[in-house]
N, C-alpha and C positions, 0 to 999 in steps of 0.2 A: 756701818753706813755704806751703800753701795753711791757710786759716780757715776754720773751723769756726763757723756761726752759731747760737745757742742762744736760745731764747726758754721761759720758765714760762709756761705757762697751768696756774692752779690748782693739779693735784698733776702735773702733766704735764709733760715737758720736749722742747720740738720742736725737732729739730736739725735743722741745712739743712746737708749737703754737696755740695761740687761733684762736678760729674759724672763729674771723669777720676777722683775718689779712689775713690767708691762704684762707678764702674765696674770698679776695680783692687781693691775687696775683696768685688764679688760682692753686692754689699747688694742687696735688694728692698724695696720700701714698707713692708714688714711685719717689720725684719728687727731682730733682739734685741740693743741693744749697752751693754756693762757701763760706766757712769759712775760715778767715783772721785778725791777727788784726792788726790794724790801734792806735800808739801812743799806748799801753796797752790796748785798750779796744775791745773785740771780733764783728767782723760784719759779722753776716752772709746776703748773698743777694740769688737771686736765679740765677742758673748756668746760665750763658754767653757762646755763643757759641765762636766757635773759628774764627778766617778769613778764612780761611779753608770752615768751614761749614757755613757760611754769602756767601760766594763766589763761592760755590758749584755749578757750573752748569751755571756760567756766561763766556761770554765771549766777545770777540768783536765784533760780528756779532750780538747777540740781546741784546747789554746793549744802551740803546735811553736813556741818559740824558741831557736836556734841560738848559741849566742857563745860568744866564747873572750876569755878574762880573761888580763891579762900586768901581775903584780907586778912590774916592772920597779924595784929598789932607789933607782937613779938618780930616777925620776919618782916613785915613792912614790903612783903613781895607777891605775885600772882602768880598760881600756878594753874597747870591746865590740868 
């Protein structure tokens, strides 16, 4: 498990990752990550967009999704 360094300045919180992590999630200097914690312990991930902007530009006329649903008794679940 690699660490993760945090420091406050002010209302600011500057995090130091290492290089193979932020290499493996694409990060730039600039880049947006959701801080939260979960049971006492801090997790930071990287920002999630909203439904909003997932959905931006969709609509009923060009959304073509395909699936096939199977009630299967046995599994009592749907799949795509």
């Amino acid at each position: 498990m690699k660490r993760v360094k945090l420091k406050k300045l002010s209302n600011f919180l500057i995090v130091r990752i290492p290089d193979e992590i932020a290499q493996e999630l694409n990060l730039k200097e600039d880049s947006e990550l959701d801080v939260f914690v979960l049971d006492g312990s801090g997790i930071i991930m990287q920002k999630h967009k909203s439904i909003e902007e997932i959905c931006r530009g969709i609509n009923s006329t060009n959304l073509n999704i395909a699936a096939q649903w199977s009630n299967s008794d046995n599994t009592q679940s749907k799949e795509w």
